[in-house]
N, C-alpha and C positions, 0 to 999 in steps of 0.2 A: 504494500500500500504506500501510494506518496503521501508525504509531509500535507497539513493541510492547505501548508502556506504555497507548494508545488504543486498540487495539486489545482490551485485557485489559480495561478499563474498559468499552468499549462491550458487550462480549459480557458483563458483570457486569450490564450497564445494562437490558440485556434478555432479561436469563433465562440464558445461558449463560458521565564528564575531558573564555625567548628569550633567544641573544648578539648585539647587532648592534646597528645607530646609532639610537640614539633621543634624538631630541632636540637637543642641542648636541652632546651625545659622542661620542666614537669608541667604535668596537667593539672589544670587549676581550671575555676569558671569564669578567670580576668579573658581569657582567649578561646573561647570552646568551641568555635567555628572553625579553629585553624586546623581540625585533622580530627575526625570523631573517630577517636578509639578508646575502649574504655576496656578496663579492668574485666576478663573474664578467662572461661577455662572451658575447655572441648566444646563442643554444640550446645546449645541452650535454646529448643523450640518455645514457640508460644503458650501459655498455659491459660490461666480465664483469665476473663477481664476483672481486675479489681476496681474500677470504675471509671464512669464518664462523667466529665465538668463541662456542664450545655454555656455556651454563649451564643447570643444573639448577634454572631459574623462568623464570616467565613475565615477559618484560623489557617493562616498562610503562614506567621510566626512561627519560630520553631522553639520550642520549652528549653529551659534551664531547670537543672536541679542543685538547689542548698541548703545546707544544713536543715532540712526539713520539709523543706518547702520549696513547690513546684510553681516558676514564672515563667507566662507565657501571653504572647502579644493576638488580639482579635480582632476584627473587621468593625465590630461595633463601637471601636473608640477608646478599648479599657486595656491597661496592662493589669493583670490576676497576678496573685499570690494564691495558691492554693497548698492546701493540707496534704503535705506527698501522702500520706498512710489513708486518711477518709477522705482527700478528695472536697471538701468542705473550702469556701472560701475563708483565705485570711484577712484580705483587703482587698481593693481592688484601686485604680488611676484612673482618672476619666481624662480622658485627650478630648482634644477637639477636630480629632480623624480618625480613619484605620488604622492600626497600630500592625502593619505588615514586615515592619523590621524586628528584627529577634534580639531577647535582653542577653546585656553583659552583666557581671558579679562584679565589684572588686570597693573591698574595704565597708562593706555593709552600705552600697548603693549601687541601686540598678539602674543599667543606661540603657535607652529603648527611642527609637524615632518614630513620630507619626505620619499622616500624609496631613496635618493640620500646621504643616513646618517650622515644628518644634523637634530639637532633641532633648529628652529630659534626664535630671538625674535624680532618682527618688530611692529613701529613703528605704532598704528590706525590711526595717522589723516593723513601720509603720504607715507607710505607703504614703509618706507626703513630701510634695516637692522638695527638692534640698534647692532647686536649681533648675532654666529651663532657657534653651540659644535657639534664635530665632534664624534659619535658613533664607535663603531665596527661594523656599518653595519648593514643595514637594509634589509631584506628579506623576500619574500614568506617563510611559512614551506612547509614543503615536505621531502621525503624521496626515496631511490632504493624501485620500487614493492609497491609503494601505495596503504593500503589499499589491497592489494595483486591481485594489475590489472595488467596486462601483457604490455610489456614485464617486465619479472622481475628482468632483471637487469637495467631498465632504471631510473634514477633519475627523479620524478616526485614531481610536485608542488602541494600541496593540493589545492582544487578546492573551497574549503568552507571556505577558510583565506580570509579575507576581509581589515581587519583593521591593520591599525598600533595604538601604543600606543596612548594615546592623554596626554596631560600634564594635572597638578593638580598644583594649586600653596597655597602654605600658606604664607595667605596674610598681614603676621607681616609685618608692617611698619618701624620696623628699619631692620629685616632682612629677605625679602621675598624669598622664595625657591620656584623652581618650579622643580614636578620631573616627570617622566615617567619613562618608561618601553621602552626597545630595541630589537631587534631581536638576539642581539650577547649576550642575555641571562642576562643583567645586569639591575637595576631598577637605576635611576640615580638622585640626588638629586645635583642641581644647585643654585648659585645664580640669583635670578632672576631678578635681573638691571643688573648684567656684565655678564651673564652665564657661570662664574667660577666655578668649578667641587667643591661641599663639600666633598659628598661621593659616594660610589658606592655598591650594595647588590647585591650580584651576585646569579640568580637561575642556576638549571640544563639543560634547553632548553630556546627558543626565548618567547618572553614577548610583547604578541601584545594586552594583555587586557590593557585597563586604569586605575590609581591606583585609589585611594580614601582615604580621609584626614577624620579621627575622632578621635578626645582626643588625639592627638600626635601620632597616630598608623595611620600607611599608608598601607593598604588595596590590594593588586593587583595580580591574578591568572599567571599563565605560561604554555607553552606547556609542561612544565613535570610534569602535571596534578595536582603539590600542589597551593594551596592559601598560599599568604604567608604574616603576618602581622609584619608590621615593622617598630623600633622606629625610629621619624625623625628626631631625634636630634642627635644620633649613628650611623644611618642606619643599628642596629643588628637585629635579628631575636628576635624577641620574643613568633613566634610558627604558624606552617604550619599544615595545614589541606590536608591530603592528600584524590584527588580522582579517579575513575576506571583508570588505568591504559593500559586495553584489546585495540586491535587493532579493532579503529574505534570507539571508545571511550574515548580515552586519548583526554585530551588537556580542557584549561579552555581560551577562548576568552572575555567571558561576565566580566563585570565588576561588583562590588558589592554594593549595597546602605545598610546602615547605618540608622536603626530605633529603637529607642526603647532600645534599648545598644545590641540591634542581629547583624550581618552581613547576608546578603541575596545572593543566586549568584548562576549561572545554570552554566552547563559544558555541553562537549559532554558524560558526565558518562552515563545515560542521568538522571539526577537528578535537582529538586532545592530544594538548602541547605539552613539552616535556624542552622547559627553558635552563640552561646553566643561571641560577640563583644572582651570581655577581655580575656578568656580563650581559647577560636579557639573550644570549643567541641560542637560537635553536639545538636543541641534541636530535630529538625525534619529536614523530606528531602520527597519531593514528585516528585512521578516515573511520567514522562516523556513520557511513552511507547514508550520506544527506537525513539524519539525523540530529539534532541540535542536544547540545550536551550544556542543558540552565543551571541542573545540579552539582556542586562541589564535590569534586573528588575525596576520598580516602585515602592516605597511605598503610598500609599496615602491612611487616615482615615482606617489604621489597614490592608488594603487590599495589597498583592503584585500583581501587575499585571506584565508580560509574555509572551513573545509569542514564539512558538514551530517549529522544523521544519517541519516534514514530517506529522504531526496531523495536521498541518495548522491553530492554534486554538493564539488567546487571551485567559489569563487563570485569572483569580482571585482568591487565595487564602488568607485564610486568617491568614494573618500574624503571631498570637500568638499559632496557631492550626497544620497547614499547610493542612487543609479541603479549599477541594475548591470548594467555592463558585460561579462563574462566568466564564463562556466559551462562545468566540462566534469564528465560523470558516469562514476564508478565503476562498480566491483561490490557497495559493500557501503557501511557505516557510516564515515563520514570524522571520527575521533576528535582524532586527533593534530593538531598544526599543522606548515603546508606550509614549507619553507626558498625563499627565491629566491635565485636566482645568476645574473645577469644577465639573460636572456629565458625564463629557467626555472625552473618551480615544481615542487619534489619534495616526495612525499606517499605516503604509505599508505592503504593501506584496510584497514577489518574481515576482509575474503574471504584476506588476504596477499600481495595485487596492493600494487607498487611503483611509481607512474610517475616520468615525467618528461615534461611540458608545456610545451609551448613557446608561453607569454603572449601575446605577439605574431600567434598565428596564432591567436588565441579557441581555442583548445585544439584545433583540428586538426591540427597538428603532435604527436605524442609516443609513448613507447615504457614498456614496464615490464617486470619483474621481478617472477616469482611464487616462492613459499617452496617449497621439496621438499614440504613439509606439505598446500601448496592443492594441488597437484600429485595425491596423494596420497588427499586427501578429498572434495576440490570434485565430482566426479560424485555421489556420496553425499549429499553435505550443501547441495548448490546448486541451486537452479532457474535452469536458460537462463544459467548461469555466472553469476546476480544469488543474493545474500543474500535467503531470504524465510521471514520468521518464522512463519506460518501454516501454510508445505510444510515445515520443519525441524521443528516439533510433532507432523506425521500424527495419528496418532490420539489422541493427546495430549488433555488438557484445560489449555486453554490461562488460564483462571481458576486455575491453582494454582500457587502459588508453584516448587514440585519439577519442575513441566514447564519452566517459566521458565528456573531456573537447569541444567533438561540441555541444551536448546537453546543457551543461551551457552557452556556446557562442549561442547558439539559446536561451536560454531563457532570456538572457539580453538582447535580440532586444526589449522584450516586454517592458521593461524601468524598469527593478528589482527596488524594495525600500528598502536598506536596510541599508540607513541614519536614523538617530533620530528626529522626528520634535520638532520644537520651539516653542513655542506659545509667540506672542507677537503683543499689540497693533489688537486687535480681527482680525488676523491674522494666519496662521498655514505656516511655512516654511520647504521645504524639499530637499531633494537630489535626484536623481534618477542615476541609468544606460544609460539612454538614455541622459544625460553629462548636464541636466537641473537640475536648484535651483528652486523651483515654489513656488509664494506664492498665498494660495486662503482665500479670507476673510470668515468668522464666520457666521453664521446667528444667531440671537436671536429668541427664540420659543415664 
């Protein structure tokens, strides 16, 4: 099946979106987007749900877990604290937008951005402001003639933007910074006790990937399709990797992990690149088959894991090579990035399938978890239980923008997954569309 974005193109053509070790460091929650690997031992399938926390949005945020307590960012405007064991609210933040960026930890305050173009810093044990820096504005991308669906002079929102930036903090104790990325195209480096402005790196287009911290170089992609690595101390360039720029192609969402002194990191080029960390040049890059790679990589014991959109696939590659090793295939759009915990890769998919794979056995080993929602919809809105954009249209015309975005609004009934789960305390926490956080416990084999 083609992408739905080649797919719309071709019928035009002819008439019809880490915590964990990176690097020298230990894993802490100041960084949990820079490489989800978490603490675990042989395979550990899914076991029941210990419960669901309903919100009133669709939960694109991806959860943190500390000391007790599970945060995570909703569509309806609020950053939650919730009760890791009951599930139970502790507090909650009321923003004045979706809250689609995913919260940092660091020194008993959590850092979270809205689309109401605020980044805040609030308070963990009682959820009130410490602090709050006002952006140029946060936004969906999009563009007149998206993708080139009709009509063509209407301004349209890309359909496949998910995520706002998430912060990164370097967690010097005398002077900690935390920065992100903006839609009004600027990367932004803060104090992070008062969130007083140090500096500011301005790219060519919005900046919805989240950066990443190694050796003083802060790591972070943009919609004008460069990676761009930059000293945090200046906040100067010290050298951008540019990639595809073609219509329907452009744009880097994913964010990058740090192994080995490489930088890793998929785009919608459709590639994942495998950059020398100091010098931004290339070592290898592995083709995608015009699948767009929104999700953040993994690195874990040499391997990067992936997952794809319209291939449907978990990918393993092997890190020093870029041969890949490891595929197992979904239901649907693999947006999110996978966590590991020992011989186990937990992931989502677009359909609201949950797995859990066990590495070791190239993905013949594993189990999952489906939303009440897929449950619900999946006869209606699936072919043969697979996502297929062509039978989701029916009679549709698939050249126009309004059949486009009812087909995505019909497949987020099923409870899309395209949060990053947590692993924590033999537990697995997630996000869905269906505007639930779920945590289901572990089994041991």
């Amino acid at each position: 099946m083609k992408p739905p974005y080649l797919l719309a193109l071709t019928l035009l053509l002819f008439g019809i979106n880490t915590p964990a070790v990176f690097g020298q460091q230990e894993k802490s929650t100041v960084n949990v987007f820079q490489n989800r690997v978490f603490k675990g031992e042989n395979y550990k399938p899914l076991g029941n749900l210990k419960w669901a926390f309903k919100t009133d949005g669709k939960i694109f945020s991806s959860p943190i877990v500390n000391e007790g307590t599970v945060y995570i960012g909703s569509g309806d405007g609020n950053l939650y604290a919730i009760n890791e064991k009951t599930g139970q609210t502790k507090w909650k933040f009321k923003t004045g937008g979706a809250v689609h960026s995913s919260p940092a930890i660091f020194n008993n305050t959590v850092y979270v951005g809205s689309f109401d173009g605020y980044y805040y810093g609030v308070d963990t044990k009682t959820g009130q402001m410490k602090w709050k820096f006002k952006t140029g504005g946060e936004k969906w991308s999009g563009e007149i003639g998206f993708l080139g669906l009709k009509p063509a002079d209407k301004y349209m929102d890309d359909l496949w933007d998910f995520f706002l930036s998430s912060p990164v903090i370097n967690s010097d104790k005398q002077n900690p910074t935390v920065f992100f990325g903006s839609s009004d195209g600027n990367v932004y480096a803060l104090n992070a006790n008062t969130g007083e402005l140090k500096w500011k790196f301005a790219a060519k287009e919005s900046i919805h990937s989240s950066p990443v911290l190694y050796k003083n170089t802060l790591y972070i992609g943009s919609w004008d399709a460069n990676l761009y690595a930059i000293d945090i101390t200046t906040g100067k360039e010290r050298w951008k990797f540019e990639t595809q720029t073609k219509v329907g192609f452009k744009g880097i969402l994913s964010s990058v992990v740090v192994a080995n002194d490489m930088v890793y990191f998929g785009a919608r080029d459709p590639f994942l690149f495998a950059l020398n960390a100091e010098t931004g040049k290339l070592v290898w890059k592995y083709d995608a088959a015009y699948s767009w790679i929104l999700g953040s990589a993994v690195v874990a014991d040499n391997v990067v894991y992936v997952g794809t959109s319209d291939t449907y696939e978990l990918l393993g590659i092997d890190a020093k090579t870029g041969k890949e090793l490891f595929k197992f295939k979904g239901n649907g759009y693999m947006y999110g990035s996978p966590a590991i915990a020992g011989n186990t890769a937990y992931f989502g998919d677009f359909t609201g399938n949950f797995f859990a794979v066990n590495t070791k056995s190239l993905g013949k080993e594993w189990n999952s978890f489906c939303t009440e929602s897929r449950k619900k919809f999946a006869p209606e809105t699936l072919k043969n239980d697979l996502l297929d954009f062509p039978y989701a249209v029916k009679e549709g015309d698939i050249s126009n923008y309004d059949t486009n975005k009812a087909v995505m609004d019909q497949f987020y009934k099923l409870g899309s997954i395209v949060s990053s789960p947590f692993v924590a305390n033999n537990t697995v926490y997630f996000g869905s569309a269906d505007g639930n956080c779920y945590a289901i416990g572990l089994l041991t084999k």
